[in-house]
One Martini backbone bead per residue (centre of mass of N, CA, C, O) as a GRO file, in nm:
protein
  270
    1UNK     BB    1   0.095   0.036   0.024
    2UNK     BB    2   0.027   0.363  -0.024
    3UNK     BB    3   0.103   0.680   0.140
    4UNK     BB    4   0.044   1.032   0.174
    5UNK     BB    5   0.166   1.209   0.471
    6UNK     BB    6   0.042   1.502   0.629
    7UNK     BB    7   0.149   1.698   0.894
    8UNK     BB    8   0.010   1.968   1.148
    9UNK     BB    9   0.105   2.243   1.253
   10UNK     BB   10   0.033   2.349   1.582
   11UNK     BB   11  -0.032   2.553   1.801
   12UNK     BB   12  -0.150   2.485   2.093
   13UNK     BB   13  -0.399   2.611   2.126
   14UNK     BB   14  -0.526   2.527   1.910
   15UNK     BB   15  -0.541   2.218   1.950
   16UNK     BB   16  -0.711   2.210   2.171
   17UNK     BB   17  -0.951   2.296   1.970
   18UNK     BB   18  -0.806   2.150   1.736
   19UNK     BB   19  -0.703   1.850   1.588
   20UNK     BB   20  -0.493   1.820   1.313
   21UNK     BB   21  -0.321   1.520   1.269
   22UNK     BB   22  -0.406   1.471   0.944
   23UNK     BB   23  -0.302   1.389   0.594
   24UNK     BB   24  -0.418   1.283   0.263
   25UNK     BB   25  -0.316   0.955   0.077
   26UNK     BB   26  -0.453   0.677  -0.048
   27UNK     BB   27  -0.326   0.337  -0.211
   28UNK     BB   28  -0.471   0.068  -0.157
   29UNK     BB   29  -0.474  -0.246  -0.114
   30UNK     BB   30  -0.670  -0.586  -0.071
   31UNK     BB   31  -0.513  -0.537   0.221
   32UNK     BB   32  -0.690  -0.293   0.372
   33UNK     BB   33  -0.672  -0.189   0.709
   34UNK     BB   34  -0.938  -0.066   0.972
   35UNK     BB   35  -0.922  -0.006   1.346
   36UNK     BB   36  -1.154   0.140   1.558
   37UNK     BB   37  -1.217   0.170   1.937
   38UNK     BB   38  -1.365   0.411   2.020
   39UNK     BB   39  -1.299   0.662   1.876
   40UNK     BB   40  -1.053   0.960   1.918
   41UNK     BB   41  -1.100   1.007   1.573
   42UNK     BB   42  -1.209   1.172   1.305
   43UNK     BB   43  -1.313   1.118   0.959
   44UNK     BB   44  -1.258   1.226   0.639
   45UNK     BB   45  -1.356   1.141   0.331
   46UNK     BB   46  -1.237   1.064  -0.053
   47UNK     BB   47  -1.373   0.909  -0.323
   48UNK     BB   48  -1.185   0.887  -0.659
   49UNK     BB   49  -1.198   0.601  -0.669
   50UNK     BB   50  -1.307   0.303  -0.633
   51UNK     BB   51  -1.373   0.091  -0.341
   52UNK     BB   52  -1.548   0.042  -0.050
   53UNK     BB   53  -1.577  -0.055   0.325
   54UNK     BB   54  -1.764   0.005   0.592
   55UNK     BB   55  -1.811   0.039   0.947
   56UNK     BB   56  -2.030   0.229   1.209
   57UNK     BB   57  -2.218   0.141   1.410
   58UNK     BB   58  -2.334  -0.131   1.250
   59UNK     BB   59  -2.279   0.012   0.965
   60UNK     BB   60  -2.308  -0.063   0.650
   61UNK     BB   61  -2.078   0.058   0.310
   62UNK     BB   62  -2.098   0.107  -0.007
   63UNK     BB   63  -1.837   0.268  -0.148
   64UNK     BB   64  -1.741   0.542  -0.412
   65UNK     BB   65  -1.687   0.730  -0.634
   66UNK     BB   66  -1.775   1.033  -0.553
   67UNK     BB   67  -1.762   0.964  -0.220
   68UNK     BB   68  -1.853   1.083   0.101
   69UNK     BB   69  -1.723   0.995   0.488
   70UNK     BB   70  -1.798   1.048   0.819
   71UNK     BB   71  -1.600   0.917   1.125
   72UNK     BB   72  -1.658   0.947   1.451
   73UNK     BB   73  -1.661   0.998   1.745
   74UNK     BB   74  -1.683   0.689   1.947
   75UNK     BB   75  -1.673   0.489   1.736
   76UNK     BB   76  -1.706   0.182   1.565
   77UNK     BB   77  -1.436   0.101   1.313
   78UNK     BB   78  -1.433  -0.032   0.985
   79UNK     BB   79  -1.223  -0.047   0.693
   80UNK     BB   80  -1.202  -0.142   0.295
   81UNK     BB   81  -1.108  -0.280   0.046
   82UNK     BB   82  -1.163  -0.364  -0.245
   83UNK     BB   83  -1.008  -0.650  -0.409
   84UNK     BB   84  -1.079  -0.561  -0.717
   85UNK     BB   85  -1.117  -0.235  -0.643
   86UNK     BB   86  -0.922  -0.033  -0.479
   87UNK     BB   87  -0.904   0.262  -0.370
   88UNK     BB   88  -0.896   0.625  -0.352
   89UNK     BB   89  -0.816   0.858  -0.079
   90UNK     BB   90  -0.910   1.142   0.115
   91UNK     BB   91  -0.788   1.284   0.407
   92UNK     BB   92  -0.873   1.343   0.748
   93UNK     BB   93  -0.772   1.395   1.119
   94UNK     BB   94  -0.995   1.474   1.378
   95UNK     BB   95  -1.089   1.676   1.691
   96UNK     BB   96  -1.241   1.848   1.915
   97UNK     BB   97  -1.466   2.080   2.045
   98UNK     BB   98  -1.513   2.220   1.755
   99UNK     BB   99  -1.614   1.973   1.613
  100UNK     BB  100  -1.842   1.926   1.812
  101UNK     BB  101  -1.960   2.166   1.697
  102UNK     BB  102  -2.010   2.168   1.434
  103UNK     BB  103  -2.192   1.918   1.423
  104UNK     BB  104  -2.418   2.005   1.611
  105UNK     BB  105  -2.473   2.288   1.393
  106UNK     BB  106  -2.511   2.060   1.143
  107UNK     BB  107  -2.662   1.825   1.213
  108UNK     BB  108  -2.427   1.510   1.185
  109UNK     BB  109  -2.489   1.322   1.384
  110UNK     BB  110  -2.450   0.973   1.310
  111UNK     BB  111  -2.329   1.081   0.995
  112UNK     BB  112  -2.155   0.850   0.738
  113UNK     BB  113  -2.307   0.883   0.472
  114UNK     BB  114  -2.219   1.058   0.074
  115UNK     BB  115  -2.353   1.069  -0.181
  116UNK     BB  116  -2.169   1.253  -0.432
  117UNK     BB  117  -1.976   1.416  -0.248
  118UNK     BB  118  -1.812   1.708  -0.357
  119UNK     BB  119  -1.493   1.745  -0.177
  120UNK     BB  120  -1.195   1.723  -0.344
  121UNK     BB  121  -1.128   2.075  -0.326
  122UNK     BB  122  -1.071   2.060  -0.032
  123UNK     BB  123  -0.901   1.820   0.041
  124UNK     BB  124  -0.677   1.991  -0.137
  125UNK     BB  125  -0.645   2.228  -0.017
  126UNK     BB  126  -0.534   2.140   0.252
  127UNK     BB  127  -0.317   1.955   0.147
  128UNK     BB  128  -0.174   2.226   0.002
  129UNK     BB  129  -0.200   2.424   0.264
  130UNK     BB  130   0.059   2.173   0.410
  131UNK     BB  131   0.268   2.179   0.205
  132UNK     BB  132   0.326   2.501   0.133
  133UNK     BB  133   0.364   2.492   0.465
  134UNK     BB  134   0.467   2.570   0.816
  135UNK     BB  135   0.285   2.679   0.937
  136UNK     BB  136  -0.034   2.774   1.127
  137UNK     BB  137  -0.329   2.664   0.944
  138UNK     BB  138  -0.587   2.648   1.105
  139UNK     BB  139  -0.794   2.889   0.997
  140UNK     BB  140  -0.801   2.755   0.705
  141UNK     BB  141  -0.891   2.499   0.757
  142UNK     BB  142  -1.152   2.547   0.911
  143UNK     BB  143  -1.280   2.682   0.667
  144UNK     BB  144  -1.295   2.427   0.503
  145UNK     BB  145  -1.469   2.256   0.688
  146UNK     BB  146  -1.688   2.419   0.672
  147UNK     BB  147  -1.779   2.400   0.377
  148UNK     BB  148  -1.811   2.088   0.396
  149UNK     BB  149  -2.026   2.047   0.630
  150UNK     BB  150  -2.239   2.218   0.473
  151UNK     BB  151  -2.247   2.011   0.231
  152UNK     BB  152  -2.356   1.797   0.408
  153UNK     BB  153  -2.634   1.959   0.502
  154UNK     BB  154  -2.732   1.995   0.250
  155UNK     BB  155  -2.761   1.662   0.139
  156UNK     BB  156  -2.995   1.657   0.414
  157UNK     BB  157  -3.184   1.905   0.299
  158UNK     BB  158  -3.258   1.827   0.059
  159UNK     BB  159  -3.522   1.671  -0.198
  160UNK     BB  160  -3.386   1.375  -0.091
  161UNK     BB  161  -3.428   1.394   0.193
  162UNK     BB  162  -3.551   1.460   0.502
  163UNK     BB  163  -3.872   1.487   0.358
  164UNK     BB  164  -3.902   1.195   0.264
  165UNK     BB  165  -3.813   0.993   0.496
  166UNK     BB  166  -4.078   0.929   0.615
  167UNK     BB  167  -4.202   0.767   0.370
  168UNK     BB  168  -3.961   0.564   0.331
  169UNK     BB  169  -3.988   0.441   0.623
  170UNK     BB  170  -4.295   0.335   0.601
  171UNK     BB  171  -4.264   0.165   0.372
  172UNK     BB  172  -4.067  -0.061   0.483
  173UNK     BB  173  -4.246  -0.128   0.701
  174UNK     BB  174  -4.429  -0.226   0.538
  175UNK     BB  175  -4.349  -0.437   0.366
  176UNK     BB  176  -4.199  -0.580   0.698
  177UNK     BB  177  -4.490  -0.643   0.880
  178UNK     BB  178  -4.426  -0.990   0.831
  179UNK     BB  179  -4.169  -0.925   1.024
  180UNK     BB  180  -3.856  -0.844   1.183
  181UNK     BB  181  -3.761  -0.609   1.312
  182UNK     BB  182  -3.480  -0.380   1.260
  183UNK     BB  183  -3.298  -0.110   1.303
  184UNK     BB  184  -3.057  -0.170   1.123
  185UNK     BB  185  -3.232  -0.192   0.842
  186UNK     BB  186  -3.322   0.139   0.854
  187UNK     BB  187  -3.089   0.288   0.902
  188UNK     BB  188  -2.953   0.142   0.579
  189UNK     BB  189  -3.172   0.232   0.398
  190UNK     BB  190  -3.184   0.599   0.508
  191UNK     BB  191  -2.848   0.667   0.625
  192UNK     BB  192  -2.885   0.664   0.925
  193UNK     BB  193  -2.880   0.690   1.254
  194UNK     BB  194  -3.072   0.577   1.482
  195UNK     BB  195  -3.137   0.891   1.636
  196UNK     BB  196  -3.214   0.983   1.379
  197UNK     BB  197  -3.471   0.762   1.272
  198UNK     BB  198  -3.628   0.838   1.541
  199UNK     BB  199  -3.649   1.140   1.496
  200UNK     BB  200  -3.796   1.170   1.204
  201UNK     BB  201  -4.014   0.980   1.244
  202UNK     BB  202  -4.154   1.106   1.522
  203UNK     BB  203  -4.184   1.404   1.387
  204UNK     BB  204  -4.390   1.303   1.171
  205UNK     BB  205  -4.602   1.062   1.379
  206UNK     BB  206  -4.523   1.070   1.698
  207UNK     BB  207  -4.416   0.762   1.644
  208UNK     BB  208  -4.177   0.485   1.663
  209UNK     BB  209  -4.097   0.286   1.415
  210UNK     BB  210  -4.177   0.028   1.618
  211UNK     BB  211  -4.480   0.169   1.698
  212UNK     BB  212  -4.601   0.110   1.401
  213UNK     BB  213  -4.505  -0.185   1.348
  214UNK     BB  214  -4.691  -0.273   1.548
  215UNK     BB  215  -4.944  -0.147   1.427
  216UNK     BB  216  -4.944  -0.320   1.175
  217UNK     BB  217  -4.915  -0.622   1.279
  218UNK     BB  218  -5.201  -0.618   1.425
  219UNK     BB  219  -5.339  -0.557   1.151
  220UNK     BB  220  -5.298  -0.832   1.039
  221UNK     BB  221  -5.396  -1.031   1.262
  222UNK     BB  222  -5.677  -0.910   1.226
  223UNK     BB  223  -5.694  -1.008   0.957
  224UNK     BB  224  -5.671  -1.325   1.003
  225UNK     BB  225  -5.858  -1.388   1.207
  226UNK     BB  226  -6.121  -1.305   1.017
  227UNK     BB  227  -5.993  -1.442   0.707
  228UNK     BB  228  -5.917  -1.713   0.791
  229UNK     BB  229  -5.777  -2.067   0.968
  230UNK     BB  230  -5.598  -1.945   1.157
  231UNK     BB  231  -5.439  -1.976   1.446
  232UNK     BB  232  -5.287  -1.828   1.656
  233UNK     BB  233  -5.042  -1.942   1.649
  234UNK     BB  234  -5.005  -1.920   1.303
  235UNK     BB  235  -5.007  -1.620   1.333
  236UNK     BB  236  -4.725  -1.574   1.496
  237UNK     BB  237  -4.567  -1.699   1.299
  238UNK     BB  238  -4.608  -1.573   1.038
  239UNK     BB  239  -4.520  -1.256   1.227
  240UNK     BB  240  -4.277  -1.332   1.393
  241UNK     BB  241  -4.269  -1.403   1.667
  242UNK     BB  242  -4.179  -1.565   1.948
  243UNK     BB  243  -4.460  -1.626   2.013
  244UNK     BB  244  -4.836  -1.677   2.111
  245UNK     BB  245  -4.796  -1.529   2.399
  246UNK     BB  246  -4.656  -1.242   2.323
  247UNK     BB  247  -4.895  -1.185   2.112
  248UNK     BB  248  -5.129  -1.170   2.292
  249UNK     BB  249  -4.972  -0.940   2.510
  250UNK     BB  250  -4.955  -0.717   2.222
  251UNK     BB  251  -5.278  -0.777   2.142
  252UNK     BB  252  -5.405  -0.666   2.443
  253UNK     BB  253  -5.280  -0.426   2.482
  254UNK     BB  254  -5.405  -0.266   2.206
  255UNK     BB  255  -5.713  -0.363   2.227
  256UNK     BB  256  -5.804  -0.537   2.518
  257UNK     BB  257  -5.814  -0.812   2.352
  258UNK     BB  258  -5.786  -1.132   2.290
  259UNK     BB  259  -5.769  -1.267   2.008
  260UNK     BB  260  -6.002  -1.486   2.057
  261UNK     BB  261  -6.207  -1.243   2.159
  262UNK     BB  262  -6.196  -1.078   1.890
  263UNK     BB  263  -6.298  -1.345   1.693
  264UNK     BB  264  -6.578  -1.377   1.854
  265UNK     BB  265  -6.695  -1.052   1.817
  266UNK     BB  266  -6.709  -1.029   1.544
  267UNK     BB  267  -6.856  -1.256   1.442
  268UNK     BB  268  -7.113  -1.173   1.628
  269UNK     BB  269  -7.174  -0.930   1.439
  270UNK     BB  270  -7.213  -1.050   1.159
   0.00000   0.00000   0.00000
């Protein structure tokens, strides 16, 4: 693997204020491997060409040419290269205050991929006003960090992006509906943090995408139990409850009277 790396000379007050420890290109093999667990240094980078795959808290992406993704502090963090077209990627790896002020600020927070966000001409100002000065160019790194973060900001508050979401999750919530719950795959959905899809949803609807869920799955047992012959039991296995017993539980909760006494009421109106 090669990779040209440039260190950041910054005064100590800079330095504690935001930390620029490094920056470069990297140009892996097949075998390029980085592991960080609850990382104290977060990562811009930009895929100039090939693939690679990221994954960090629990959520996997593949990234390619044109795409820019942000690893955040505290995250556990694991990323590699495609091994038939490894990528090239422009880097710079940052912390502190400052960081985490402007992040909250954009709020970017446990959003990790940016799918054709075109940030290489930044990317390159960087490294090329750390290669062309000795000096501490901390304010003037800011400002180009303050660009991306910008651009971070606009690509989530695009017309495909926060506005679309909401209806974007409970379409794929219902289509599975007689599956299990799973919030890792509605957050690599539509490619955001547990934390930011449980709010986006919940602005939306009232209540968080579980309690919706269950309340599709409900409405679908009750239609069951109407149109069927199929049993309690064989109804609870069709939509995936963990038992008939947990599935009556949370159809008493929900209803006020269990499936069997719910099918029974129902006939007797008919």
């Amino acid at each position: 693997m090669n990779e040209k790396i440039y260190h950041i000379y910054q005064a100590p007050d800079n330095k504690q204020l935001i930390n620029l420890s490094m920056c470069g290109i990297t140009y892996p093999d097949k075998n390029y491997r980085i592991v960080r667990k609850n990382s104290s240094t977060a990562c811009i980078e930009y895929v100039d060409s090939g693939f690679g795959i990221i994954n960090a808290d629990n959520l996997s992406y593949r990234v390619s040419e044109g795409d820019a993704y942000f690893l955040q502090t505290g995250q556990n963090q694991y990323y590699y290269s495609d091994s038939n077209e490894p990528w090239t990627k422009y880097f710079i790896n940052v912390s502190g205050s400052l960081l985490n002020n402007l992040v909250d600020g954009y709020k970017l927070k446990g959003h990790i991929y940016y799918k054709g966000l075109d940030i290489k001409q930044e990317m390159c100002e960087i490294i090329n006003l750390i290669k062309s000065s000795s000096e501490d160019n901390t304010s003037e790194i800011v400002c180009i960090l303050t660009q991306i973060f910008n651009k971070m900001y606009l690509s989530l508050t695009a017309e495909s992006g926060f506005d679309a979401l909401p209806d974007k999750m409970r379409e794929f919530l219902d289509r599975h509906a007689d599956g299990k719950f799973r919030m890792e795959d509605l957050c690599r959905y539509i490619a955001h943090s547990e934390s930011q899809t449980i709010r986006i949803f919940k602005q939306a609807y009232g209540i968080t995408p579980y309690a919706y869920f269950l309340n599709k799955k409900i409405d679908l047992a009750k239609n069951m139990l109407l149109n069927t012959n199929l049993s309690v039991k064989q109804i609870s296995y069709e939509l995936k409850f963990a038992d008939e017993y947990y599935f009556s539980n949370v159809f008493k909760q929900k209803e006020g009277i269990s499936p069997r006494k719910f099918k029974e009421v129902q006939k007797n109106k008919a």
